[in-house]
Each structure stands twice: as structure tokens, then as C-alpha cells.
N, C-alpha and C positions, 0 to 999 in steps of 0.2 A: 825457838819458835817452831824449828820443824819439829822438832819431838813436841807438840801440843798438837801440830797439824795432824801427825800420825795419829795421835788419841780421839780423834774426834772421825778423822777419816777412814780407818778400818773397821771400827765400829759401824756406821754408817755405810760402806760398802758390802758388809756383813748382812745388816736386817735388809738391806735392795739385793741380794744372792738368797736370801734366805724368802722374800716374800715373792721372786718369782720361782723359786722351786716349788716352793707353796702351791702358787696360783697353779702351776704346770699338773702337779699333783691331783690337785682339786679339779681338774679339767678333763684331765685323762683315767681317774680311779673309777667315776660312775659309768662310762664307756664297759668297762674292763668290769665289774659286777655291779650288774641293774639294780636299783634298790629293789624295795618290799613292792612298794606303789607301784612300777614300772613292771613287774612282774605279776601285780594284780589286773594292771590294765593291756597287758601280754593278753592276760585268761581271758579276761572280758573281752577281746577284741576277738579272741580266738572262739571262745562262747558264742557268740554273735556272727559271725561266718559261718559256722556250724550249723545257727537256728536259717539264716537265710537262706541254706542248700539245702536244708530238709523241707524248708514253705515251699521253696520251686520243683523240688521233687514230686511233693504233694500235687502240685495244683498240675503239673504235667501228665503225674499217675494219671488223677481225676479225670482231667480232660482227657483222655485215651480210656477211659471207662468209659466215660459219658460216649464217646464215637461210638464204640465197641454196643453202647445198647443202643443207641440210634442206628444201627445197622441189623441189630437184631429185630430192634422192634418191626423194621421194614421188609428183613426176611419175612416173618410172621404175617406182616399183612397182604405180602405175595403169596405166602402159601395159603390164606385163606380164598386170596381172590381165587389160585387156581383150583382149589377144592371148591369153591361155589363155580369156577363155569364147568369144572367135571363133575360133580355128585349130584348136581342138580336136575331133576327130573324134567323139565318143563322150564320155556323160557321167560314165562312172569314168575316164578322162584327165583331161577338166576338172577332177574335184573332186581327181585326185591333184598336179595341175599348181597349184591356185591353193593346197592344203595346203601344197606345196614351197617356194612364195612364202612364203607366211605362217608357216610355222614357225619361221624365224628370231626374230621380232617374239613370238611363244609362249613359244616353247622356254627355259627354263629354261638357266642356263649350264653351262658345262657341267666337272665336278669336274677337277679337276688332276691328271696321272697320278703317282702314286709309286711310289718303286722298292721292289720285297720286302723285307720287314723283315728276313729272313735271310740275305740275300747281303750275303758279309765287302767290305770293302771293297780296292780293289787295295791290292797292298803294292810297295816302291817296292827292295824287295830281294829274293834267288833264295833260295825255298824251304832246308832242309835237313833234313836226319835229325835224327830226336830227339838221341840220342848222338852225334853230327857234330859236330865243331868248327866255329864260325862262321867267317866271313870278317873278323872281328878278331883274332882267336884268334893268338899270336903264332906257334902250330905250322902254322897252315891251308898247305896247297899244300904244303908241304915232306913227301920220303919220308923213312922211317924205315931 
């Protein structure tokens, strides 16, 4: 009886050694080299970090442009105010020349033109007479 025990129980203690070296294996190999997939979504994640620091790069540039010309633009309007109250002759020039400047900045935008409310709009076919046959009409162009 013990030599049947042993035949059944080394066996048996064999594939429970052998499925947890298994399991062990299979737990620690993909650690140790990342598949295909894991190194595809490596790239893409690295891809993707990449594109987000060049949008915020961007849009920082940009904004420090835009300051950069909103400071110019205002230099520019200083030096015109001071060239209108220095080069100006007489002081209803000055006050019409530094008004000219500055009404832009004032003014109100200004309405959108639209077209009269009566004029028909083009037509993409030649007029005819009331009683005229149209230009479908199977008699049109033909004399009688």
C-alpha cells in the first residue's frame, strides 16, 4: 500500500512544484521584458507628454507676443500723442490731432451696413411678359 501511495503522491507533488514555478515565472518574465503592446503604449504615452509641452509652450510663447505687441502698440500711441502736442502749430490742431488718435479707443463700433429691405433679390432667369410663354413652355421659340 505504501509503494501505491508513493505512485500517486510524487506525481502529484511534482505538477503542485511545477505549476507554482509556472505561476512564479509567468508573474516575474513580463516585469523583466515588457511585451510589444507595453512598449507601444511606452511611445504613446511618451508621444503624448511631448505634444502637451509643446501646446503649453505655444500658448506661453503666444501670450508674451501678444504683451510684447500690446506694449508696443501703446508705445506708438504715446509717441504720436507727443508728436501731436509738439509739431503742432496752433492749439485747435493739437486738440483735433490728439481727438483723431484717441477716438479709435472712444468710439463706439461701429453698426454693420445692410442692404434695403426692398430690393428683390437677383433672379438667375430673363424676365418675361405676363402672358409670354416661359422658356419651358414646350411652344417657346417656335413661330406659328
Amino acid at each position: 500500500m505504501e509503494h501505491s501511495l508513493l505512485v500517486w503522491l510524487l506525481p502529484t507533488l511534482a505538477l503542485v512544484v511545477g505549476v507554482a514555478i509556472g505561476f512564479l515565472i509567468a508573474r516575474l518574465a513580463p516585469n523583466a521584458a515588457p511585451s510589444s503592446t507595453q512598449r507601444q503604449l511606452d511611445d504613446i504615452q511618451e508621444r503624448f507628454d511631448n505634444y502637451q509641452n509643446e501646446v503649453v509652450t505655444h500658448f506661453n510663447s503666444t501670450a508674451t507676443l501678444v504683451k510684447k505687441l500690446t506694449q508696443s502698440y501703446q508705445e506708438v500711441q504715446d509717441h504720436l500723442a507727443e508728436g501731436a502736442n509738439r509739431l503742432a502749430l496752433d492749439e485747435q490742431t493739437r486738440q483735433r490731432l490728439l481727438a483723431s488718435l484717441h477716438a479709435d479707443a472712444t468710439q463706439a463700433p461701429r453698426e454693420r451696413l445692410t442692404p434695403p429691405r426692398n430690393q428683390e433679390p437677383p433672379r438667375d432667369y430673363a424676365p418675361k411678359a405676363p402672358n409670354a410663354p416661359g422658356m419651358l413652355d414646350e411652344h417657346y421659340g417656335l413661330k406659328k
